[in-house]
C-alpha positions in Angstrom: 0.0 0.0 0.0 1.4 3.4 -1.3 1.9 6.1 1.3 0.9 9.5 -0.4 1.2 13.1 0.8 -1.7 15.4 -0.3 -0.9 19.2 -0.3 -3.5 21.5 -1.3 -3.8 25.3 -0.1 -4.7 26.4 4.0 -3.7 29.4 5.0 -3.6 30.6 1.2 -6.7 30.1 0.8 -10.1 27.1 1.5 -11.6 28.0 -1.5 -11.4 24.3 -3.5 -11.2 22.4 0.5 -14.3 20.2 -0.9 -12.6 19.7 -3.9 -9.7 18.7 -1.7 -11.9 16.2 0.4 -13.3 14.1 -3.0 -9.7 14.5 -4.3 -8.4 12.6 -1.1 -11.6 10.2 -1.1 -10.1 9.2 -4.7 -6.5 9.1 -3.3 -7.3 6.6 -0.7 -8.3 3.6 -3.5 -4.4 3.8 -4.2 -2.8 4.1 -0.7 -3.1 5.4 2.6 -3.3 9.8 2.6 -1.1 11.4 5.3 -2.4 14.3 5.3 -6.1 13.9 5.0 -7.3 16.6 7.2 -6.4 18.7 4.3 -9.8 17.9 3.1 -11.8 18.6 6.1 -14.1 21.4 6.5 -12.8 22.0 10.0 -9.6 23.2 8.7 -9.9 27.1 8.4 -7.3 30.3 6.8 -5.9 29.9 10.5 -4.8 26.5 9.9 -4.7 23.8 12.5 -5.8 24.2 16.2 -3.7 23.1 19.3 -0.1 23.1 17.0 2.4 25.5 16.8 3.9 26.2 13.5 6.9 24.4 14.5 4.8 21.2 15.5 3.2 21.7 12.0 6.3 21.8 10.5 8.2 19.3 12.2 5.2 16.7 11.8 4.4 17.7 7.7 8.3 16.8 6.9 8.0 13.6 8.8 5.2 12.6 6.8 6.8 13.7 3.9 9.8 12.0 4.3 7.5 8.8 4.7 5.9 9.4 1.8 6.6 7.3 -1.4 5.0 9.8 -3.3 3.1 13.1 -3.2 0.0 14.8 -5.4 -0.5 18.3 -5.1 -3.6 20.5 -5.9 -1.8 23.7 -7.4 -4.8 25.6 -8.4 -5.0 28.0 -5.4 -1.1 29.2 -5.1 -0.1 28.8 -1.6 3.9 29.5 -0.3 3.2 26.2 2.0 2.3 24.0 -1.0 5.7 25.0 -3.5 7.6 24.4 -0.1 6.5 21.0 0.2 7.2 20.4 -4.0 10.3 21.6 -3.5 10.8 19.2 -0.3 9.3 16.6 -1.8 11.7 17.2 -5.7 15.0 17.2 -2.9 13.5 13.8 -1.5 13.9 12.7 -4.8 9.9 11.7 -4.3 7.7 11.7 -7.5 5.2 14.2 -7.6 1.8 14.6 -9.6 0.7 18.3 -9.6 -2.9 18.8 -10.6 -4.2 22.4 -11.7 -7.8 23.5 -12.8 -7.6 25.3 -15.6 -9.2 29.3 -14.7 -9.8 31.8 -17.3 -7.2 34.7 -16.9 -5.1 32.4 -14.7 -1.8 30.4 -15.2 0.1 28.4 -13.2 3.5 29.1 -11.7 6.4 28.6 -14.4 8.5 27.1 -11.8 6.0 24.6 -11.6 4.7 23.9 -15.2 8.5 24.4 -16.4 10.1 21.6 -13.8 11.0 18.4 -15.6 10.6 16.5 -12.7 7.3 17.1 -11.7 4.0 15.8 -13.6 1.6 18.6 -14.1 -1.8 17.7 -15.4 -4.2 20.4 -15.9 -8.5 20.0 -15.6 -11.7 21.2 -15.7 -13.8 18.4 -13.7 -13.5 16.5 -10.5 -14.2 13.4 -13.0 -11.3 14.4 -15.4 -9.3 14.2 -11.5 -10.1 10.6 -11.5 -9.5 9.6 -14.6 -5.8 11.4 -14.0 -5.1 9.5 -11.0 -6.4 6.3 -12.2 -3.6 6.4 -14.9 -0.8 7.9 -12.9 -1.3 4.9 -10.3 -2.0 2.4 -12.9 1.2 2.5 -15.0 
């Protein structure tokens, strides 16, 4: 069973946090999600209750060292998110970035222009699926 780090945006913003939870749903069909409580709807701008951001911190790069691989929901740009990509990339960790494509928006060129990460853009939650059901099939 595949251990997989989700990131997705907290304190840079909740807006896609359901999108998050049926995301994470998906993910756990392949492997056991360290960070689930991403997706819940308890998890506010303010971040997490009764840690310190050094507790966060400490706790986020043990999982992530666990991890055998991480997928990361790009669409909301978040400084905590990149740091974790860029964690992940020195961990020598595959990672699968997935970005909805926005009118007027583009993603980061430091994450669409990095060789080693997959980027896969879409518009529905079902296009999502069908994304992860190929990266964990081949």
């Amino acid at each position: 069973m595949k251990r997989i780090y989700f990131a997705g945006s907290i304190r840079g913003g909740r807006s896609d946090q359901e999108q998050y939870r049926k995301i994470i749903g998906h993910l756990q069909l392949y492997g056991e999600v360290l960070t689930e409580h991403i997706g819940h709807s308890g998890l506010t701008l303010s971040g997490e209750k009764g840690l310190s951001d050094q507790e966060i911190y400490s706790r986020d790069m043990d999982w992530l060292a666990l991890s055998d691989l991480v997928v990361a929901e790009v669409s909301v740009p978040s400084l905590g998110v990149g740091f974790e990509i860029a964690s992940a990339l020195k961990l020598k960790k595959q990672v699968l970035c997935l970005y909805l494509i926005q009118e007027g928006k583009k993603l980061s060129a430091m994450i669409s222009g990095c060789p080693d990460i997959q980027v896969k853009e879409y518009q529905t939650l079902e296009d999502v699926k069908q994304i992860l059901d190929t990266f964990f099939t081949v």
